[in-house]
Backbone as a ProteinNet text record, in pm:
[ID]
protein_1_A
[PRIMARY]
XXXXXXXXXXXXXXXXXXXXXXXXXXXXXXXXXXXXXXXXXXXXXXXXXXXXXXXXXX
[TERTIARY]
2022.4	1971.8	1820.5	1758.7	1622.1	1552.9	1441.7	1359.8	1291.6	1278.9	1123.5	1025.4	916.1	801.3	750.7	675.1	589	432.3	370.4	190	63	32.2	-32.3	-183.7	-293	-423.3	-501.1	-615.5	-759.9	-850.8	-916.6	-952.3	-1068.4	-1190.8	-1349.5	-1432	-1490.1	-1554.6	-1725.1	-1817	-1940.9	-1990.2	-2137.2	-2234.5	-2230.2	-2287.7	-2316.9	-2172.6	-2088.4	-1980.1	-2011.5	-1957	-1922.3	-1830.3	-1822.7	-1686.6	-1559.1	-1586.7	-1513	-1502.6	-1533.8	-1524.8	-1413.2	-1484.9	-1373.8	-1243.3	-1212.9	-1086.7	-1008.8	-1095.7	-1033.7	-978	-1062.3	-994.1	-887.9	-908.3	-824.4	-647.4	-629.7	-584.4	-508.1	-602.1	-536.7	-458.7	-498.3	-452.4	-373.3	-300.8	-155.2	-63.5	-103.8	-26.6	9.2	-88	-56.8	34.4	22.9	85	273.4	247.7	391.2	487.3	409.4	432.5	483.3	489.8	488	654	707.8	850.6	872.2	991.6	1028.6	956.2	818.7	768	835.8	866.6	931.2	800	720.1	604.7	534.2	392.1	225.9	180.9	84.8	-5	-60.7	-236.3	-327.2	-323.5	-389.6	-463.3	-587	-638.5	-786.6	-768.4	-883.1	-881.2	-1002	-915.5	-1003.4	-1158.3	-1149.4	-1270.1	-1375.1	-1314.7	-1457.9	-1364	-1434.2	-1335.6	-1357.2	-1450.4	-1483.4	-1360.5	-1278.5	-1192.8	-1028.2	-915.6	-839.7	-745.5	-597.5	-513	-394.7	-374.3	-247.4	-163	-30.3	99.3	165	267.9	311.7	410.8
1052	955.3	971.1	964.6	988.2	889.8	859.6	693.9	748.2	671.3	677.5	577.5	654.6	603.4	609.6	434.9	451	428.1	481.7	510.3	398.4	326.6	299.3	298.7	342.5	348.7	353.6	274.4	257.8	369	436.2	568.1	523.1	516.2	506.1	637.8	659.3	803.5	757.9	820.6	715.2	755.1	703	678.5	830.3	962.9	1067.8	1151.1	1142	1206.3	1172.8	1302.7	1318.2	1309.4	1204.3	1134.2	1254.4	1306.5	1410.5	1466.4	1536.8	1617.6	1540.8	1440.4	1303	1285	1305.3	1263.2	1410.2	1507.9	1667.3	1677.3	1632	1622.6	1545.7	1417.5	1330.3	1352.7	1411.5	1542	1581	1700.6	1814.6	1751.4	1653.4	1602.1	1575.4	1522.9	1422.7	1569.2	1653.1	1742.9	1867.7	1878.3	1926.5	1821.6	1707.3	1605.9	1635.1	1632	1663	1746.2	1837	2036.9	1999.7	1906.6	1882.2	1865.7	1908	1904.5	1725.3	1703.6	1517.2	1461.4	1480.1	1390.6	1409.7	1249.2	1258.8	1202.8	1144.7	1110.6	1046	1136.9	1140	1078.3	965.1	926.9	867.3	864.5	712.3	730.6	607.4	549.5	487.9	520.2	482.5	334	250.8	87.8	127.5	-16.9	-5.3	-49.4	-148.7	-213.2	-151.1	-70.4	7.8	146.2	218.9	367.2	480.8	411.7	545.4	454.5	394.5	319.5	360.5	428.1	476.9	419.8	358.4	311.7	440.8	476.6	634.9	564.3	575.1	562	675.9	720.9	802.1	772.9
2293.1	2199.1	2190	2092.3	2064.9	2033.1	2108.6	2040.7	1944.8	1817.9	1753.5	1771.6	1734.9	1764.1	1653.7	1604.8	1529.6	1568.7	1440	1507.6	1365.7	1401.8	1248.4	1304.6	1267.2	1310.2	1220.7	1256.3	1167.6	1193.1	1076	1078.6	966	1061.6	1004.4	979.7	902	834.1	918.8	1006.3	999.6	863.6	890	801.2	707.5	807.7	811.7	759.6	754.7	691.2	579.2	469.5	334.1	310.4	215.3	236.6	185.9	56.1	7.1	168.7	255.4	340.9	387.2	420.2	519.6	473.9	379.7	326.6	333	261.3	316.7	458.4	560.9	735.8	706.7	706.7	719	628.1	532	435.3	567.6	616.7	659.8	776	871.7	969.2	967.1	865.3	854.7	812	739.7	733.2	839.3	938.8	1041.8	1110	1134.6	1196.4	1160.7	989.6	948.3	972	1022.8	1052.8	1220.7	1303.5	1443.5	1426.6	1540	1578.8	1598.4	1538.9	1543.9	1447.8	1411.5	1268.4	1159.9	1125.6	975.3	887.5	908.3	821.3	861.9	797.7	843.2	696.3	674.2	529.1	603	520.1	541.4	374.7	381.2	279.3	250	195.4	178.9	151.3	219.4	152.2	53.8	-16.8	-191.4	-133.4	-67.1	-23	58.4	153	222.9	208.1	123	89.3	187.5	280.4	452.8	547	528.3	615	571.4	650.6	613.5	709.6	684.3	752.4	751.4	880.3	902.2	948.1	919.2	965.4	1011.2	1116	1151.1	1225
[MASK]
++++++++++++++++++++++++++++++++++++++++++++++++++++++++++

């Protein structure tokens, strides 16, 4: 029998990140994440309100 696990995390860009860059990492991360043996699904989402602030589920 196999447990799942879920993951939800707050994901801040600082000051000094570009954000375009920031969102490119943040991008690639969840899709490496997806590529991992047992993950069925990796997303954040940007909040509308502070757009360097990203909520990931996994």
């Amino acid at each position: 029998m196999s447990t799942a696990i879920s993951l939800t995390a707050t994901l801040r860009l600082t000051p000094e990140a570009e954000l375009p860059d920031g969102i490119a990492a943040i991008s690639a991360f969840c899709a490496a994440m997806r590529s991992e043996p047992g993950c069925t699904f990796a997303h954040a989402m940007q909040e509308n309100e502070n757009p360097r602030q990203f909520i990931l589920w996994e």
